[in-house]
C-alpha positions in Angstrom: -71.4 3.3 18.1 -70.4 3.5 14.5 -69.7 0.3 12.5 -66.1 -0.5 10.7 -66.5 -3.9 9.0 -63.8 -5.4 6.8 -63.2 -8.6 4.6 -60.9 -10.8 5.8 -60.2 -14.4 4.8 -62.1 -16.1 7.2 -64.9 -13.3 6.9 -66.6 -10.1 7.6 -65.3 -8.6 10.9 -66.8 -5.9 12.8 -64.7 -3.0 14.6 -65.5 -0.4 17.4 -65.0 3.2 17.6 -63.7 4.1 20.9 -61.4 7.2 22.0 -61.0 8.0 18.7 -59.1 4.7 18.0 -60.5 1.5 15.8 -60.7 -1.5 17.5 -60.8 -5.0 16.7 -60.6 -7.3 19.5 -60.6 -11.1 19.6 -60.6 -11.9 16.3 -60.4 -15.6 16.3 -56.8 -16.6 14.1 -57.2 -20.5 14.7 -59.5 -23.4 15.7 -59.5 -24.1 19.3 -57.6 -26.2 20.6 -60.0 -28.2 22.4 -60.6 -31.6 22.8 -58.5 -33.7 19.7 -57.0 -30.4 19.3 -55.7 -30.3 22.9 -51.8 -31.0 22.5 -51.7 -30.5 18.7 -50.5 -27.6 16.4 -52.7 -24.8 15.8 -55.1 -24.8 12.5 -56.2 -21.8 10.7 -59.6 -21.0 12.4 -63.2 -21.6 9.8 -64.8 -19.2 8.0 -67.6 -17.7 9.9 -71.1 -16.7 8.4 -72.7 -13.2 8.6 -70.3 -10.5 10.6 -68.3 -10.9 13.4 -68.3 -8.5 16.2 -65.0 -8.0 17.7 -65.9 -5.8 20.4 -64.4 -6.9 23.4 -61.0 -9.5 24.1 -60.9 -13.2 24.5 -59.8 -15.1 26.9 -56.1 -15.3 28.1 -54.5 -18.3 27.7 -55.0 -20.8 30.7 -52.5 -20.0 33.4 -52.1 -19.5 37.2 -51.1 -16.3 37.8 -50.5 -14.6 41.5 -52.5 -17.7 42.9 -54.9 -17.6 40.7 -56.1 -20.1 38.0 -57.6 -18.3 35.0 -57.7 -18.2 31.6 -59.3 -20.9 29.0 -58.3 -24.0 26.5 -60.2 -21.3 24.1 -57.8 -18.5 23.6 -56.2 -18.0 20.4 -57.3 -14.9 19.4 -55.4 -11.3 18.2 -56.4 -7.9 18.5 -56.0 -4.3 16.3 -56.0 -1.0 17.0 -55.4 1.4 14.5 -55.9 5.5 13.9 -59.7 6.4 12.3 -57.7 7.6 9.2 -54.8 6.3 7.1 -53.8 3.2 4.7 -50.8 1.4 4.4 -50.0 2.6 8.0 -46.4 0.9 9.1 -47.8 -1.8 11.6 -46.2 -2.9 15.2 -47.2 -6.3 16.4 -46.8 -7.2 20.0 -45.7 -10.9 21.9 -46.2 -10.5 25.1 -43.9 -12.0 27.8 -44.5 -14.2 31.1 -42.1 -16.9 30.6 -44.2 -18.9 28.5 -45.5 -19.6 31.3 -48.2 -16.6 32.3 -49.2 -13.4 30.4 -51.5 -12.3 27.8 -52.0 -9.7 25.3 -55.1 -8.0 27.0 -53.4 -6.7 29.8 -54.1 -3.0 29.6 -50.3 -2.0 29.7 -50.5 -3.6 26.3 -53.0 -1.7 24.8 -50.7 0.0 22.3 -53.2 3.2 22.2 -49.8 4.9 22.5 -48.3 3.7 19.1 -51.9 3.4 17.3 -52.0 7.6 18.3 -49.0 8.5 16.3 -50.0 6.4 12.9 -49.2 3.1 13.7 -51.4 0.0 13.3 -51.0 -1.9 16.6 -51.3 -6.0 16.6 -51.3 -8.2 19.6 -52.3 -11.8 20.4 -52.4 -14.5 22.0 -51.2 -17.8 22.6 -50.6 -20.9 24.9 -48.7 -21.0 27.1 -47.3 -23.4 30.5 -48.2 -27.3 30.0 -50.9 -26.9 26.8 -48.6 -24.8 25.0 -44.8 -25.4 25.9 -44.6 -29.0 27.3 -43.0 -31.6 25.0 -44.5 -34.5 25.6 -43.8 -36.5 22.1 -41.5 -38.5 23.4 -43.1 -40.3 26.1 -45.0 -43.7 25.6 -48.0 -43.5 24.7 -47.9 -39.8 23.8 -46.4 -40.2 20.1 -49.4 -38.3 18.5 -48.5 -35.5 20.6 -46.9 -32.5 19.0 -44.2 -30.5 20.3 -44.0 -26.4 19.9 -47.7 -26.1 20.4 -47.3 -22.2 21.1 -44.7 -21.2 18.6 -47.3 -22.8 16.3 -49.9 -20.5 17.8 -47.4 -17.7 17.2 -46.6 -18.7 13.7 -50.3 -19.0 12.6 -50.8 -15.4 13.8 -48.3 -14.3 11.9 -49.6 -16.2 9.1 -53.1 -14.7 9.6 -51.5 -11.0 10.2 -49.8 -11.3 7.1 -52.7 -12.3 4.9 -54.8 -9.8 6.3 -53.3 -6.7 7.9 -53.9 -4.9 4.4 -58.0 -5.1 4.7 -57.6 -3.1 8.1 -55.5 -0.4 6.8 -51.8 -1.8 7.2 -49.0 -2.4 4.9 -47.9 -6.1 5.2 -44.5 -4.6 3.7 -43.7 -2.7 6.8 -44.4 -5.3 9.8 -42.1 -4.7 12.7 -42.4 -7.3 15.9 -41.6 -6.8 19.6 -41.7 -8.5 22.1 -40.2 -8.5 26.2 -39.3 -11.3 27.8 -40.8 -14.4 26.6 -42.1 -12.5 24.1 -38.7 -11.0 23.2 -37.5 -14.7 22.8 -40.3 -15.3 20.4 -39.1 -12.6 18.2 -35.3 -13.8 18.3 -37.3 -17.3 17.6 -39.1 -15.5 14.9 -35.9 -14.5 13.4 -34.5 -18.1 13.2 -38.1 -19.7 12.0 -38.2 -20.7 8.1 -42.3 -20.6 8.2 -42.1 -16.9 9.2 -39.4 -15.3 6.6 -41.1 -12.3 4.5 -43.4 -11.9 7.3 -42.3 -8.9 8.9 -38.9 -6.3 8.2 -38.4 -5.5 11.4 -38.0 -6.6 14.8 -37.8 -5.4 18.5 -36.1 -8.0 21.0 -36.9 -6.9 24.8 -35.0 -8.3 27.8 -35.1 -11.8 25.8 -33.5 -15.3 26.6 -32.1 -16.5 23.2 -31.2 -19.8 25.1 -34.7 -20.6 26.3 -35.2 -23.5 23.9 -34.7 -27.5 24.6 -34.1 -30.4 22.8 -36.4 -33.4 23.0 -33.8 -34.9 25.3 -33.3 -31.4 27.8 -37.0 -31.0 27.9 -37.7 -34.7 29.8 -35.5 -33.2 32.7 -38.7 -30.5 33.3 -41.3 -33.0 32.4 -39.8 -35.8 35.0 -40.6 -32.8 37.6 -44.0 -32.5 36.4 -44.6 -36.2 36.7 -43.6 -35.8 40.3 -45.4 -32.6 41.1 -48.4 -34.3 39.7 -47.9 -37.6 41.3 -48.2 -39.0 38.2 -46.2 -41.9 36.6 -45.3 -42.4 33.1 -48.3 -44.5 32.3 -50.7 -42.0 33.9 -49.8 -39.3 30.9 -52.6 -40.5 29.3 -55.0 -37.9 31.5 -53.7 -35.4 29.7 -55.7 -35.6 26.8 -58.9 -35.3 29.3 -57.6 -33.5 32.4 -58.9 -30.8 33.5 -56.5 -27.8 32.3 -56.6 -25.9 35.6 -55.1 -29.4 37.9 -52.2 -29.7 35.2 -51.1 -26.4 37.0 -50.1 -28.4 39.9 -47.7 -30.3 38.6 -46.2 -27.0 36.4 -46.2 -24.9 40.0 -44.0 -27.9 41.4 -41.6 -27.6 38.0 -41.2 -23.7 38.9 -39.9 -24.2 42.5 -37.8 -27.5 42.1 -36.3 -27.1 38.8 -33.3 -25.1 39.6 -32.2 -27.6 42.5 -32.4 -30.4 40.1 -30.7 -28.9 37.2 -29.1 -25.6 38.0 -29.1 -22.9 35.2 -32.2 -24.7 33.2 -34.6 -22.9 32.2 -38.2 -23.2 32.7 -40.9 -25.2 30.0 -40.2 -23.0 26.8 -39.6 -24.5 22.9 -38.2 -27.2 21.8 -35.7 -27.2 19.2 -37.9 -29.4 16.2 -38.9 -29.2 12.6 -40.5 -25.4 13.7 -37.1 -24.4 14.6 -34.5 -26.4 13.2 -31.9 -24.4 14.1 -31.0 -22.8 17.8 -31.5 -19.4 17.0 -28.6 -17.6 18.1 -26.9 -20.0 15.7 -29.4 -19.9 13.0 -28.5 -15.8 12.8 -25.3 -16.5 12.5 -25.9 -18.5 9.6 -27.7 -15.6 8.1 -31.9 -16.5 8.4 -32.6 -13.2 9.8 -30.6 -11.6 6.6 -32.7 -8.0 6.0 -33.9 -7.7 9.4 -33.5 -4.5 11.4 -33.3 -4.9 15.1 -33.2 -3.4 18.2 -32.2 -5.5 20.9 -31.7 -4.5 24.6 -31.3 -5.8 28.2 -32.3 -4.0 31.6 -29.2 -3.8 34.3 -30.4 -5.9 37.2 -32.8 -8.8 35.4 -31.4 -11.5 37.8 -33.1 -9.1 41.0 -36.9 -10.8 40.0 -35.3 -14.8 39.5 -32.7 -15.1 42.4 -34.3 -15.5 45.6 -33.4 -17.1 49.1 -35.6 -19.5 48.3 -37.6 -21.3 45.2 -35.1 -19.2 43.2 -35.2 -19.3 39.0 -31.6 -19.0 38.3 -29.0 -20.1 40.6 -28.7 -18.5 44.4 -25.0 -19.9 45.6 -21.5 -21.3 44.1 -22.2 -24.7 44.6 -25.2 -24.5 42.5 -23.2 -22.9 39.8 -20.4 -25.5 40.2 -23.2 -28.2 39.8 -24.6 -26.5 36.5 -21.1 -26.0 35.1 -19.8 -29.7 35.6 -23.5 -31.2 34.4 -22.6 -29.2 30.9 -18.6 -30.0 30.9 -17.4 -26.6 31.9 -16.2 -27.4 35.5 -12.3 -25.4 34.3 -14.6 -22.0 34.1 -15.9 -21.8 37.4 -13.2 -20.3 39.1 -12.9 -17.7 36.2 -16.5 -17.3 36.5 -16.5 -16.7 40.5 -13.8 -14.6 40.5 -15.6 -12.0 37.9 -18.5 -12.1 39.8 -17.2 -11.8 43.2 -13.8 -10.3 43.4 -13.9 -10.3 46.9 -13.4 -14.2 46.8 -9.9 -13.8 44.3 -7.2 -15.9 45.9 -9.2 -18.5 47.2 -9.5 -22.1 46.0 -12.9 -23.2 44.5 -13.1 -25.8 46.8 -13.0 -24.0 50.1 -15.5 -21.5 48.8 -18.1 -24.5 48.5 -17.0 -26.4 51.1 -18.3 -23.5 53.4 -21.5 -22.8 51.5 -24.5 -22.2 53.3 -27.9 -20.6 52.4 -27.3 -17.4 51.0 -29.2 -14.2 52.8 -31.2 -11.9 50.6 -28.8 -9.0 51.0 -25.6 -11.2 49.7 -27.4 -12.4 46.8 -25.9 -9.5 44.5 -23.3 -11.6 42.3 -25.6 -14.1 41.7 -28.3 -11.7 40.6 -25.7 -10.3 38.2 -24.8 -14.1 37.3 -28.7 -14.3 36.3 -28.5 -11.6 34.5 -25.7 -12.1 32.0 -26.1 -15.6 31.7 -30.0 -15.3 30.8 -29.9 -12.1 29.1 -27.3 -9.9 28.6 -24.8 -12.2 27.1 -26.9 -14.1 24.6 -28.8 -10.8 23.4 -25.1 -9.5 22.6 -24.3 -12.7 20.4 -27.7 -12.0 18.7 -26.4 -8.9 18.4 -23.0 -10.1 17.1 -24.5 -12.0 14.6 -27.4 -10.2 13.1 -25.0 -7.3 12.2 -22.9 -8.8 9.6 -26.6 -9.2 8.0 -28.9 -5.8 8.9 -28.6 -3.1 11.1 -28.5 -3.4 14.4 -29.1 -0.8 17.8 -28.4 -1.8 21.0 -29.4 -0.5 24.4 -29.6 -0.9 28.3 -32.1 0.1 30.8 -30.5 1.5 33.7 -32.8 3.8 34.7 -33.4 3.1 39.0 -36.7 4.4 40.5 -37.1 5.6 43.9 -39.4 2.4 44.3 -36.9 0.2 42.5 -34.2 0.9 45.1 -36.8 1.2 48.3 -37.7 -2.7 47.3 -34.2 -4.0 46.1 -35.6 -4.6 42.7 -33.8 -1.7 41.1 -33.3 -1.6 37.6 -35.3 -4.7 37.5 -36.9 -7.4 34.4 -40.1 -5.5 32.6 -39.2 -2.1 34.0 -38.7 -0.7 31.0 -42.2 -1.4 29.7 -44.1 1.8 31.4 -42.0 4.2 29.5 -41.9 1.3 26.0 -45.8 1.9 26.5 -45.8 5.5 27.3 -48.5 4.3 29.9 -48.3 5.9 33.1 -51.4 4.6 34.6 -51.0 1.2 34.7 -51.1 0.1 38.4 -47.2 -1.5 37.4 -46.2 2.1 35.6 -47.4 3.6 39.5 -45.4 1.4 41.2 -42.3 2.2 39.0 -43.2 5.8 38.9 -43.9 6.5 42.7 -42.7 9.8 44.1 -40.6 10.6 40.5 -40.8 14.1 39.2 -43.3 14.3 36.2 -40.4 15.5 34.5 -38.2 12.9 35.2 -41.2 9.8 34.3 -42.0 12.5 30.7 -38.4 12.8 29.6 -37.8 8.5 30.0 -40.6 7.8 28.3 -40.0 10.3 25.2 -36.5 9.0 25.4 -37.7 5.7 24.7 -41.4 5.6 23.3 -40.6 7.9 20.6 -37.5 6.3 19.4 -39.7 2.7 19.0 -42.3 5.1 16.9 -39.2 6.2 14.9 -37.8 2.6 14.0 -41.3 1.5 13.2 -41.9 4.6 10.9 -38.9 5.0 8.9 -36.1 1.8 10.3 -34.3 4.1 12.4 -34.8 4.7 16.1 -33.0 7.9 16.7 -30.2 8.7 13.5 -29.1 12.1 15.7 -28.3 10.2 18.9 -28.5 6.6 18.7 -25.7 4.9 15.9 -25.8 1.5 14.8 -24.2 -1.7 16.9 -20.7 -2.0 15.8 -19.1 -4.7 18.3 -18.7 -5.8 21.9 -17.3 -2.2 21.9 -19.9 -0.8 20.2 -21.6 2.8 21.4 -25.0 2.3 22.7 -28.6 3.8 23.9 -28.5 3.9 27.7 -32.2 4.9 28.9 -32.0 6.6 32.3 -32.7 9.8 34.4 -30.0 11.4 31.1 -30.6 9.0 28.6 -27.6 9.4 26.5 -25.0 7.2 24.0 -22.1 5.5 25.9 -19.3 3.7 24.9 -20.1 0.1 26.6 -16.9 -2.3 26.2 -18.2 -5.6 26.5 -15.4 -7.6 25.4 -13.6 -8.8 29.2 -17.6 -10.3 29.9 -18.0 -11.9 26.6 -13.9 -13.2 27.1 -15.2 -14.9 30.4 -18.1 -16.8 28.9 -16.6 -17.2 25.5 -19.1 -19.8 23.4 -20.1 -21.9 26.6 -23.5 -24.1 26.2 -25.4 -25.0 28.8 -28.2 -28.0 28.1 -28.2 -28.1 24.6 -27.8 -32.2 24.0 
């Protein structure tokens, strides 16, 4: 295997030659955060002696996952793929998603062979996430040294490494766009709203993000109070988190995921905290002009809410009278009857009252307007502001996924969170991409994922993700990229939804 060994800041790093791609993989960006590191912000990793062989990925961030606890304290690392030939190659760096909660940036639908093919240096990494990375403790006695935003300050320290030495590998530290889905798309609206980060990158990719996912010091307690219970725990036993065993703090965060939407509907899950990393809430730090010079895309898929809203254990809200209770807890009690009638028509004429009064456990099958609650109030509707915003400063392209598999509509999931990624990727034989692919035409799985893969190789090459077919966000009325069986450019007029949630905030104090 032939040797590729640059000069980076920390030192001499070894690459790998493998299907005609360079690879670098688990390249260490910061200290561990181990032991009086555990709960602090990250710090740029040492300098090493002799080379380093970056041959194979390190370890995702510790999580459970499916029932399974993986994953180590040890795991903030980043990866690079790049073409055998080229300098100053435009480069495409990836945040993956999993609601800050699971994920990491060696799962092979992230490999980005499909961008690092067509000229394009391809950047991933990780960082921590769930209790270790998003739990704001800092106000708690006897948890003062704590510090809060422990993965955005992974995040920002990869950036911070990327920046200072994408050059050495071949890329052009001019021409940085991020991306990001999920989690990973709220990092990059973060990104855009985070002072340490401006100059770092030109260009950015928001994915199905949740530009509200972000707590104050005050919100977050109503999450941690769960933990505390999940774990059994009082107030005086946080002090085993400095020594705990990672892998039992998962108990507790499990118990957060199925009771925090009965406690305090509409809340999201553990996520950042709103501090002296991000000063301002993003969607109003954009509109104040931080994210002045950045190109974006920014998109939503049609049925997000159908992977949150369940019977049971649900993520967002599954009946009225959990809607009613998140609307009065944040002051907006007036809306609810606008907001019921939008989403269920069925129930215009009839008082608020009576509706709840008669509330029972919804079934599966009836769970539709809450589904399309989910989705708006999560995604759809903040991306749009973001959108709103970011216009007046840098050009803007919205679109939607609406494309509905024969899987998606056999399991209910339709045009579902992450489905987009397959065709993002161009990766059709990730076990995911099979599922979302089953019994389509190879024509109909090709022409989604030219639709949309190439038009993410566009913007990264030259700003613009299709000049011919896909114009620039003009307003709630604005034409945008719809990505189905015929992708085309639609009219979408977005201005009755935005009307019927006009500027409301939901657990922001």
């Amino acid at each position: 295997m032939e040797e590729y060994v640059v000069n980076t800041t920390n030192g001499k790093i070894k690459g790998h030659l493998r299907n005609n791609l360079v690879e670098y993989l688990g390249i260490p960006f910061a200290k561990p955060p181990v032991g009086d590191l555990r709960f602090k912000r990250a710090q740029p990793a040492a300098p090493w002696e002799g080379v380093y062989d970056a041959g194979k990925y390190g370890k995702e961030a510790v999580q459970l996952e499916d029932g399974r606890l993986k994953g180590s304290e040890d795991c903030l690392t980043l990866n690079i793929r790049r073409p055998m030939e080229g300098q100053n190659l435009p480069v495409f760096v990836w945040i993956h998603g999993g609601g800050y909660n699971t994920g990491s940036a060696s799962v092979p639908l992230y490999n980005g062979d499909s961008f690092a093919e067509k000229g394009i240096l391809f950047v991933s990494f990780q960082y921590r996430l769930n209790v270790l990375g998003f739990y704001d403790f800092t106000t708690y006695p006897g948890c003062e040294d704590f510090e809060s935003n422990c993965g955005i300050s992974d995040q920002i320290l990869a950036m911070t490494w990327i920046h200072a030495n994408i050059r050495a590998f071949g890329g052009d530290p001019d021409r940085v766009t991020i991306a990001g889905e999920s989690a990973g798309g709220a990092s990059v609206i973060n990104m855009l709203a985070i002072p340490a980060v401006k100059g770092m990158f030109t260009q950015a990719i928001a994915q199905s993000p949740l530009p509200n996912c972000i707590a104050t010091h005050k919100t977050a307690r109503e999450n941690i109070d769960i933990f505390l219970e999940g774990m059994g725990w009082s107030v005086e036993d946080l002090k085993k988190l400095r020594t705990a065993d990672p892998y039992e703090m998962q108990k507790g965060n499990t118990y957060v995921a199925e009771k925090h939407q009965y406690k305090n509907p509409g809340i999201f899950l553990p996520g950042p905290i709103q501090d002296d990393l991000i000063p301002v809430r993003p969607i109003d730090a954009v509109r104040n002009g931080s994210a002045e010079g950045i190109k974006l895309i920014i998109g939503t898929n049609k049925h997000e809410g159908t992977l949150f809203v369940h019977p049971e254990n649900t993520g967002f809200p599954n009946n009225w009278s959990m809607i009613a209770d998140m609307f009065e807890k944040n002051g907006h009690t007036p809306a609810v009857s606008e907001i019921m009638h939008h989403y269920q028509p069925s129930l215009k004429g009839q008082e608020l009252k009576a509706v709840l009064n008669s509330a029972e456990e919804i079934p599966a099958k009836e769970l539709e307007p809450f589904i399309n609650f989910a989705t708006d109030y999560a995604f759809r509707v903040p991306s749009l502001k973001v959108a709103q915003a970011q216009k007046i400063y840098g050009d803007v392209w919205v679109y939607h996924y609406e494309f509905v598999s024969k899987s998606g509509k056999a399991t209910g999931m339709k045009a579902s969170h992450a489905y987009e990624l397959p065709c993002m990727f161009a990766n059709k034989d990730f076990a995911f991409s099979r599922f979302i692919f089953d019994q389509e035409s190879e024509e109909t799985i090709d022409a989604l994922i030219e639709a949309m893969h190439t038009s993410w190789v566009q913007f990264i090459k030259t700003g613009e993700p299709d000049k011919k077919n896909w114009p620039k966000y003009t307003g709630y009325d604005s034409k945008i990229r719809i990505f189905d069986r015929v992708t085309r450019t639609e009219t979408r007029d977005c201005s009755t939804l935005m009307k019927v949630w006009k500027d409301m905030r939901f657990y922001e104090n």
